[in-house]
C-alpha positions in Angstrom: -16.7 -4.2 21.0 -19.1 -6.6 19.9 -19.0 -9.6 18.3 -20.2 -9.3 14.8 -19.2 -8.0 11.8 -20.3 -7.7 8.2 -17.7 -8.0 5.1 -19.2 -6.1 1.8 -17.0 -7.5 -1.4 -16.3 -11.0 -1.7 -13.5 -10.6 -3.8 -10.3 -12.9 -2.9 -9.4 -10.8 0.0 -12.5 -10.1 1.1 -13.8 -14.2 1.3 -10.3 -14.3 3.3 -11.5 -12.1 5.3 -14.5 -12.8 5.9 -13.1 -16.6 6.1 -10.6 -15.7 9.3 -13.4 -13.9 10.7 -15.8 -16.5 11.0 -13.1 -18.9 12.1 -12.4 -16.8 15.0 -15.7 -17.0 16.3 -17.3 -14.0 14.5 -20.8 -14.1 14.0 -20.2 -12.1 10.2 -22.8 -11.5 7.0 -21.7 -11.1 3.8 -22.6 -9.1 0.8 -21.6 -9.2 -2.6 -22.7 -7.4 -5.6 -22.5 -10.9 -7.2 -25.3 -13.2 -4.9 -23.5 -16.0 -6.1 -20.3 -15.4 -4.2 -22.0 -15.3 -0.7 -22.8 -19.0 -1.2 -19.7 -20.6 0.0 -19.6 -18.5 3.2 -23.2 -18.9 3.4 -22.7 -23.1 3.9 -19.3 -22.3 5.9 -21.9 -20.5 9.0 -22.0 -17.0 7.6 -25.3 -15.0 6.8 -25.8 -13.7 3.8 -27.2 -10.0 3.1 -29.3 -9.7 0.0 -28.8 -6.0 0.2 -26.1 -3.7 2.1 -29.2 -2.2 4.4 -29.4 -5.6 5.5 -25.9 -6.5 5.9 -25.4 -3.2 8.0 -28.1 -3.7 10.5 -26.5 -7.3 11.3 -23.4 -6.0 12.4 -21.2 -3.4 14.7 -18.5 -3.4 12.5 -18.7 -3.0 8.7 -15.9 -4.0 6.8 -15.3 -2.8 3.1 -13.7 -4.8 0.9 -14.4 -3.9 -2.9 -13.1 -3.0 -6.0 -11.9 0.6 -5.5 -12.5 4.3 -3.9 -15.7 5.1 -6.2 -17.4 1.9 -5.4 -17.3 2.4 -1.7 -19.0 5.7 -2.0 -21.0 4.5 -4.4 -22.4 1.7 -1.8 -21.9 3.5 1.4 -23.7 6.9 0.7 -26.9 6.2 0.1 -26.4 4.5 3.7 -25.2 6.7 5.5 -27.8 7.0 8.6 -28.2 3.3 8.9 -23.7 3.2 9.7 -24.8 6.2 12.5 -23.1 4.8 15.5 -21.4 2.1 13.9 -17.8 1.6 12.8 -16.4 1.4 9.2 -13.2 -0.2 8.4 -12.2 0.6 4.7 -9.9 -2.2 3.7 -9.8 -0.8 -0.6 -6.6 0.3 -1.6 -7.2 4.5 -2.1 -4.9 7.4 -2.5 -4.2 9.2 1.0 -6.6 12.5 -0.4 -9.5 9.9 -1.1 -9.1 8.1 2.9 -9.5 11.9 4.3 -12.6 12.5 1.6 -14.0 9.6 2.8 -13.3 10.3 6.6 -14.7 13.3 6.6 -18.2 11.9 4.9 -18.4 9.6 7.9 -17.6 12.2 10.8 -20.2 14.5 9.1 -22.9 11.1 9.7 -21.9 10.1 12.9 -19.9 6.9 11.6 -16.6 5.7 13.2 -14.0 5.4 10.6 -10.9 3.7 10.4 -8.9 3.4 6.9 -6.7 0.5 6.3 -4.3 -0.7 3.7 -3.0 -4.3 3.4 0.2 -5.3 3.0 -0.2 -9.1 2.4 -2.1 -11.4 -0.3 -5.4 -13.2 0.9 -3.5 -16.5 1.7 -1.7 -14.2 4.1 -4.5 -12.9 6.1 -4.4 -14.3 9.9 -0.9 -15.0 9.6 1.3 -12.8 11.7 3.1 -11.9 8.9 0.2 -9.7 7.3 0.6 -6.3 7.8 -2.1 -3.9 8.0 -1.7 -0.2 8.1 -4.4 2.0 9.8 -5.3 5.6 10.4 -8.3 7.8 11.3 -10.4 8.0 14.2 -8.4 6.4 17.6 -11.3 5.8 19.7 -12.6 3.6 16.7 -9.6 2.2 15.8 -8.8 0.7 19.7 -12.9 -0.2 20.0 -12.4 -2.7 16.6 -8.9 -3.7 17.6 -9.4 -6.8 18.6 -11.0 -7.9 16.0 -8.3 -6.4 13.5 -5.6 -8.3 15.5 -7.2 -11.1 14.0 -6.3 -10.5 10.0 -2.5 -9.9 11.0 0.1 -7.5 12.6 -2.1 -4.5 12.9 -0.2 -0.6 13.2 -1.9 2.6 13.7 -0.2 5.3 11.8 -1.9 8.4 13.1 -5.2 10.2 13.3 -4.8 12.0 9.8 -7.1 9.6 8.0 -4.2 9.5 5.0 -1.5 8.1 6.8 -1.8 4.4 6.4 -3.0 5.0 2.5 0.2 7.1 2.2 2.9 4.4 4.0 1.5 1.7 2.2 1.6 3.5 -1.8 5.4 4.8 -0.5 6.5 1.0 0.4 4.6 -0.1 -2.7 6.3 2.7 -4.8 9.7 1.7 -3.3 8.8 -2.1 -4.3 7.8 -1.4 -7.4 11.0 0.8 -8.4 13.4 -2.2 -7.2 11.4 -4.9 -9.0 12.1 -2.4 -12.1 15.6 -3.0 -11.6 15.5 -6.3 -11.5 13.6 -6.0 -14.8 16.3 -4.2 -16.2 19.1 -6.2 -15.3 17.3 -9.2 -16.9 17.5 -7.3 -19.7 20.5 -6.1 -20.0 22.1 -9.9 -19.4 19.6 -11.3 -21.4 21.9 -10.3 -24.3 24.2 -12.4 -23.4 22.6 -15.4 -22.9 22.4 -15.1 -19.4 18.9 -16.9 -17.7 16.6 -14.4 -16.1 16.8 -16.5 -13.0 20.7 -16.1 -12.4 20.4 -12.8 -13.0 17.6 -13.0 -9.9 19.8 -14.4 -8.0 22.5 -12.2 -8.9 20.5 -9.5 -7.7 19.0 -10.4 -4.9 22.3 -11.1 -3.5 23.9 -7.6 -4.3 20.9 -5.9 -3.0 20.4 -7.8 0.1 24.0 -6.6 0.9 23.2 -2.7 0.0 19.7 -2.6 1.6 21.6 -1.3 5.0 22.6 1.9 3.0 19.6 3.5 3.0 20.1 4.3 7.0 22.5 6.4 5.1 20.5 7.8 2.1 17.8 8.6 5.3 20.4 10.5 7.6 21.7 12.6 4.9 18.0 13.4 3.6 16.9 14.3 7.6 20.1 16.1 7.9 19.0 18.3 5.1 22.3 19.9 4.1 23.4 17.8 1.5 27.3 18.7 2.4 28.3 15.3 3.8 31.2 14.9 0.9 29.7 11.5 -0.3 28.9 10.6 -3.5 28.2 14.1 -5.4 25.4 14.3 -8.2 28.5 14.6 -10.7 29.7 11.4 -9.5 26.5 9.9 -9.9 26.1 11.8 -13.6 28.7 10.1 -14.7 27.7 6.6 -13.6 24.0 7.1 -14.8 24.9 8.2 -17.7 27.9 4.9 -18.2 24.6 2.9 -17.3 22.3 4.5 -19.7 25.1 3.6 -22.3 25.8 0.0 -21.9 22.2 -0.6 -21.8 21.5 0.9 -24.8 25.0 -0.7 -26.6 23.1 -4.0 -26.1 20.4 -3.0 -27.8 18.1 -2.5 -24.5 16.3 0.3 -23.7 17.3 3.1 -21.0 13.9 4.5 -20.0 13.7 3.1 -16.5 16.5 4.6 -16.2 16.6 8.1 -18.2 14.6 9.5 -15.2 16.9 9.4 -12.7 19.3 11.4 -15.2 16.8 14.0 -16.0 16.6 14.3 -12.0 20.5 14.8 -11.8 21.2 17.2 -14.9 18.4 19.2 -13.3 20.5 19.8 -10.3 23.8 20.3 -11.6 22.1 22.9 -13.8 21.1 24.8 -10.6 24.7 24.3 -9.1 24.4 21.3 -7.3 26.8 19.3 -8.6 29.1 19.2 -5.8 26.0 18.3 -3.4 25.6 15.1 -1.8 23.6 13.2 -5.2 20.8 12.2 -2.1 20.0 15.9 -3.1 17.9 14.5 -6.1 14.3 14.1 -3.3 14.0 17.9 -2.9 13.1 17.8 -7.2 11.0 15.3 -6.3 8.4 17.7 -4.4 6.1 19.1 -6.8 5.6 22.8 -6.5 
C-alpha cells in the first residue's frame, strides 16, 4: 500500500482525519467543497486540491468524509475512471441498502471499495478506543489496513458491503432506545422534584447491573422457541401497562413507551401470551 491518501470533506471528522493522517507520516491532500477549510491543513503540511480530479490523482487511497450518501455520489460519479485502480474508503454514515448501491457502482469501474462506519467522535480518532466498522471488498480492505489501523480499532464485518452500515445503525438504535429511557425516567421523577442528574445516576446504576441479561434475551431469541418459562408476554402486559399508568398519573407522557405495548397486545392476540415476552423481535420483521 502506498503512502498517500486524500480526505474529501473537511468537516470535524474529516480535518481529524485528515489531521491523524498527516501525523502519522501520510503524505494526504485535502478537498473541501468550502476552499477555506483546506487552509489549516494546508499550513499543517497537507496539499490542498482545488478540485476532486486533482485530489484523486494525488493519492492511492481516497477517503470520503462528507455530509451524507447523495453527496458522495454526487462527487464521486462524475469520477469514476480517474478512482479505476484505486481504493475508496466511504467513512459517511449510510443505510446498509445505500453501502451495497454504492459498492456495486465501484466494482462496475474498477474501484476498490471498502465502507466504513465510525463509532467514535473526531476527538476520538487515533485513539484505540475508536471503533471503526468495515465491509466490502477484502482484498481492499487488508491493502489499506494499515493505514485504517491508524484512526482506531479497525473490524471487518464481512464481504456484504452492508454489514458494517448495518452493525453500526443496530448499536446506534440500541443506544438510542436506552438514552430514551433515561429520558423518561427524568421525566417521570421530575414530578417530584427529583434533579435530572440523580435520576442519571440512578439509572446508570440499575442498568449497569441488568446489562448482563441480554446473554439471556440473546439465547432465548437464538433458541427460537420462545418456551423457556421466563417472563411471559402477559407478565410483561401487565407491567407495561402499570408503567404506561404511573407515567401518565404524573402527568407525563407514555409514548416512548406505548410501543412496546402495541408490540405485546399484538402477540397475545395471536395466542402468545404464555410465550417467552422475548417473542416480541419476530413482530419486529417487516413482512
Amino acid at each position: 500500500m502506498g503512502s498517500t491518501a486524500s480526505i474529501l470533506g473537511l468537516g470535524a471528522m474529516g480535518s481529524a482525519i485528515a489531521t491523524r493522517l498527516r501525523e502519522t507520516g501520510y503524505t494526504t491532500t485535502v478537498w473541501n467543497r468550502t476552499p477555506a477549510k483546506t487552509e489549516p491543513h494546508a499550513e499543517a503540511g497537507s496539499k490542498a486540491a482545488a478540485t476532486i480530479s486533482e485530489a484523486i490523482s494525488a493519492a492511492d487511497t481516497v477517503l470520503v468524509v462528507l455530509l451524507d450518501h447523495d453527496s458522495v455520489r454526487e462527487q464521486l460519479d462524475p469520477h469514476a475512471a480517474e478512482l479505476e485502480g484505486k481504493t475508496v474508503v466511504n467513512l459517511v454514515t449510510t443505510t446498509p441498502n445505500q453501502a451495497r448501491e454504492t459498492a456495486a457502482w465501484a466494482a462496475e469501474h474498477g474501484i476498490g471499495y471498502v465502507d466504513g462506519a465510525i463509532m467514535a467522535v473526531p476527538s476520538m480518532i487515533g485513539d484505540e478506543h475508536a471503533r471503526l466498522l468495515y465491509s466490502g471488498d477484502e482484498h481492499a480492505y487488508n491493502t489499506v489496513l494499515p493505514l485504517l489501523e491508524t484512526l482506531g480499532t479497525a473490524e471487518y464485518t464481512g464481504k456484504d458491503p452492508g454489514l458494517a452500515s448495518l452493525k453500526d445503525m443496530a448499536l446506534l438504535a440500541a443506544m438510542d432506545l436506552m438514552l430514551l429511557g433515561y429520558v423518561q425516567a427524568i421525566a417521570m421523577m421530575r414530578t417530584a422534584g427529583t434533579p435530572a442528574a440523580d435520576t442519571a445516576a440512578e439509572v446508570e446504576a440499575w442498568l449497569a447491573a441488568m446489562l448482563p441479561h441480554g446473554r439471556h434475551i440473546a439465547a432465548i431469541a437464538d433458541q427460537g422457541t420462545y418456551d423457556t418459562g421466563g417472563q411471559s408476554v402477559d407478565f410483561d402486559r401487565a407491567g407495561i401497562r402499570s408503567l404506561i399508568t404511573a407515567s401518565r398519573e404524573q402527568g407525563v407522557s407514555a409514548q416512548l413507551l406505548e410501543p412496546h405495548q402495541k408490540l405485546l397486545e399484538e402477540l397475545a392476540a395471536t395466542g402468545h401470551g404464555d410465550s417467552d415476552w422475548i417473542r416480541i423481535i419476530e413482530r419486529l420483521t417487516i413482512h
